[in-house]
N, C-alpha and C positions, 0 to 999 in steps of 0.2 A: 294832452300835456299843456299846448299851447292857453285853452280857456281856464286851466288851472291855475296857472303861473298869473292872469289875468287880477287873480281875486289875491295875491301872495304880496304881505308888502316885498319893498326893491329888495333889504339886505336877505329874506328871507329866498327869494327867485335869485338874487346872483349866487347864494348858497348853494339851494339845488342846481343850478348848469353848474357850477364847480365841481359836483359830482364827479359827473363822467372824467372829468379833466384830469382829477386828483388819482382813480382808477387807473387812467391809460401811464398815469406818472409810475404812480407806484407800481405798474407791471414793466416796466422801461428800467425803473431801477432794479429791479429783480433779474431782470433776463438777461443774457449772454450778448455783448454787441459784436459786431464784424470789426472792431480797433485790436490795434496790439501797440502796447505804450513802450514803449523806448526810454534806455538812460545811457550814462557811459558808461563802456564798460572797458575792459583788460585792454592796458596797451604790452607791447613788448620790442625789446633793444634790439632790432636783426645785427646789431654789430656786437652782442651778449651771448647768451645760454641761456636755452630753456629747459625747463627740466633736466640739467646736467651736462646738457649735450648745446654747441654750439647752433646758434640758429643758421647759419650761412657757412659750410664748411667750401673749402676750395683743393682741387687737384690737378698739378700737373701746371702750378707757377707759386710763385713768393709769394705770401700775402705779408702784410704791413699789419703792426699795432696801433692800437685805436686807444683815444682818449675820451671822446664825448662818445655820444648815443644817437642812435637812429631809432626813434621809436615810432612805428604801428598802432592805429590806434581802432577801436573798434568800438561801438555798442551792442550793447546787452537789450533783446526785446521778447518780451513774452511769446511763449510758443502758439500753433496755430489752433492746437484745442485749448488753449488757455480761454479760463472763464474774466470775459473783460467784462467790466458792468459798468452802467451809468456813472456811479460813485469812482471808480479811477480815471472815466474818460476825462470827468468835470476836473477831478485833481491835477492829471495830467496838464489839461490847459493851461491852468494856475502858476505851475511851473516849470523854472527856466529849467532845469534837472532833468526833466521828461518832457518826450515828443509821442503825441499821439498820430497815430498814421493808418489808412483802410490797411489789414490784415495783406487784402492782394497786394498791393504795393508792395509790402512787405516780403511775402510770400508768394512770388507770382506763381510758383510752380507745383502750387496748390496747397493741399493741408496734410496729406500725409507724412506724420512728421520722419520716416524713416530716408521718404521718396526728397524731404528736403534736405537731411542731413547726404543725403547722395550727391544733390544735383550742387551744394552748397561746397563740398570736397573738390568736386569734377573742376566747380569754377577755381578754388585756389588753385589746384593742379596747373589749369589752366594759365593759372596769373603769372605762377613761377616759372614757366617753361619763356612765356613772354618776357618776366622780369629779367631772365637770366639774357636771353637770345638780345635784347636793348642794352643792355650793358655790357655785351661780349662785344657789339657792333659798334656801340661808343668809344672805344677803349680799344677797338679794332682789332681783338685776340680774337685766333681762331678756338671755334667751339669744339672743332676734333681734339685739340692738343689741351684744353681747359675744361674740368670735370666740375660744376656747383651741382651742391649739394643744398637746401634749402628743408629746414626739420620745421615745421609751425603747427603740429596736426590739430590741437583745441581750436581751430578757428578756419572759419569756410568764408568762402565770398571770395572776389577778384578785388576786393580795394586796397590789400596792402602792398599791390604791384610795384608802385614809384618807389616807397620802403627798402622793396625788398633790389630792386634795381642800385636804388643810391647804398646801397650796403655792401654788394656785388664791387661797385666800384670804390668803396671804401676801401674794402679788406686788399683789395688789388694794387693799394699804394696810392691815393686821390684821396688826400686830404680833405674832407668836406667839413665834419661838425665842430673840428677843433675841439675845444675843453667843453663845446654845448650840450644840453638836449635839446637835438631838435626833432619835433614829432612833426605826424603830418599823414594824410592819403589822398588816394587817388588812383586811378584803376592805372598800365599801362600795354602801350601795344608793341608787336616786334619793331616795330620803328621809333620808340622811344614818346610817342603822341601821348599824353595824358590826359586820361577824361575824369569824367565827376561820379561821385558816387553815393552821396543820399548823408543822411545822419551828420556834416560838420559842425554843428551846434553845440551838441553831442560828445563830437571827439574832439572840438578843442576844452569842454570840459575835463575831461580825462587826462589831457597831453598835461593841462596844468599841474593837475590833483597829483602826478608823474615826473613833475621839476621840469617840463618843457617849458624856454623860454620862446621860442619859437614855430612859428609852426606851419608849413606849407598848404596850399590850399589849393585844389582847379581852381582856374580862373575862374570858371563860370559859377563855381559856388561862393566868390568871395561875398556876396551880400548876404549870403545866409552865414559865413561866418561871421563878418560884419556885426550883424544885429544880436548877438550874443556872445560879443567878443569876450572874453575872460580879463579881468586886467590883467595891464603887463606880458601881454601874450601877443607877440607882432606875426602877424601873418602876413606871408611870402606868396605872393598869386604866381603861380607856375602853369605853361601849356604842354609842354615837353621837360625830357630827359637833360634836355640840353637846357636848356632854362632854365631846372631847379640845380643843377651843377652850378653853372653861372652866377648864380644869386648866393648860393651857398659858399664859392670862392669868393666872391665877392664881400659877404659879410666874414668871413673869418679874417681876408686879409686886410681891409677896409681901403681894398682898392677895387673903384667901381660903381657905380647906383644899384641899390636892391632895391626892385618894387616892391610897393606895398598894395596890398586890400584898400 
C-alpha cells in the first residue's frame, strides 16, 4: 500500500486514507451508542392533585389552605434499550434543551428495564418515608398521632424528597410559597440533610416552562444550575430542611437575606 500511495499524486493519496476514516464514521453513525440523552420533563404541585386525588393527603391534624405551588420537578431520558446513534449524541451537545449522559450514570442498576422501573419505585418509596419522618421532626409532630399520605406513582427516583418534605410542612399550616411557584429538587434524609441529584439544567428548564419564578437548588449543584440559568428564574442554594424553610420565609415575608446561586 505504502509503495502505491508513493506513485499517487497528494489529493489523490489523502483520498484513499480517507477511506478507511469515512467507513469507521459512517458505521459509528449507524450503530447503537452506550448515551441516553435527557430533557425536561413533567413537574408537579405536591401542594395540588394529581390525577384527581391530592398529592400529599394528611391524618390525624388540621391542614391549612394554600395559595402558591410546590413544584417537583423531573426529566425525561430515553430508556436503556433505546437505540441512541451518533446523530442525537451530536444533537444533544448542541443543545441547552438536552443533556447527554453514559447510559450507567443514568441507569446504574443496569438495563433491564422492568428491574429499573423496580429499583426506580423502591427509591421514591424511599424518598417519602424520609420526606415525611424530616418534616414530622421539624415541625416536632409525633408520627404515631400524624398519618401522610404521599400519591406521585408516574415518577421513580429519590429527588423529589425536599419537595415533598416543604409540602408536608405546607399543608401543616407553614406558610412557605405565598402567591409563588416555587419549584425546585433535591434528594432528603431523615434528619432533614439535603443532597444533589443529577439533571438541574434540565429541571430549571421545566420549573420555568411550569410559571416557576423560583427555584431551589443543592448547594453543590448551584454551578450547574448557574450555567443554564433560565431567565428570570432566581435560584435559592439550599443544604437542609432548615435552610430552604429559612430562605423561603424569608422571601415571602422580605424579612431576612435569601441566598443566591
Amino acid at each position: 500500500m505504502l509503495s502505491r500511495l508513493r506513485h499517487l499524486s497528494r489529493p489523490r493519496a489523502v483520498a484513499l486514507c480517507a477511506l478507511p476514516a469515512a467507513a469507521l464514521i459512517a458505521v459509528a453513525a449507524l450503530a447503537p451508542l452506550p448515551f441516553t440523552v435527557a430533557r425536561p420533563g413533567m413537574t408537579a404541585d405536591v401542594l395540588g392533585e394529581r390525577d384527581g386525588r391530592p398529592v400529599i393527603s394528611v391524618q390525624g391534624a388540621r391542614t391549612a389552605a394554600v395559595d402558591g405551588q410546590l413544584r417537583m420537578t423531573t426529566i425525561e431520558a430515553t430508556g436503556p434499550d433505546a437505540d441512541v446513534r451518533l446523530a442525537d449524541v451530536v444533537d444533544g451537545w448542541f443543545r441547552t434543551d438536552r443533556a447527554v449522559m453514559p447510559s450507567d450514570a443514568v441507569y446504574p442498576s443496569g438495563d433491564d428495564v422492568r428491574e429499573i422501573e423496580r429499583y426506580n419505585a423502591e427509591q421514591m418509596r424511599a424518598s417519602q418515608d424520609d420526606a415525611t419522618a424530616a418534616a414530622l421532626s421539624y415541625l416536632g409532630r409525633n408520627p404515631d398521632d400524624v398519618k401522610v399520605t404521599l400519591r406521585l406513582a408516574d415518577v421513580g427516583g429519590p429527588s423529589a424528597g425536599l419537595l415533598f418534605s416543604l409540602g408536608i410542612i405546607e399543608k401543616l399550616g407553614t406558610d412557605l410559597a405565598g402567591d409563588r411557584v416555587v419549584a425546585g429538587t433535591g434528594t432528603i434524609s431523615p434528619d432533614g440533610v439535603v443532597g444533589p441529584v443529577g439533571g438541574v439544567a434540565l429541571k430549571t428548564r421545566a420549573a420555568v416552562r411550569d410559571g416557576a419564578t423560583v427555584f431551589l437548588v443543592p448547594e453543590a449543584e448551584c454551578g450547574d444550575a448557574l450555567a443554564e440559568r433560565p431567565q428570570g428564574l432566581r435560584l435559592i442554594p439550599v443544604t437542609s430542611l432548615r435552610s430552604a424553610v429559612t430562605s423561603l420565609t424569608a422571601l415571602r415575608t422580605g424579612k431576612g437575606d435569601v441566598p443566591s446561586c
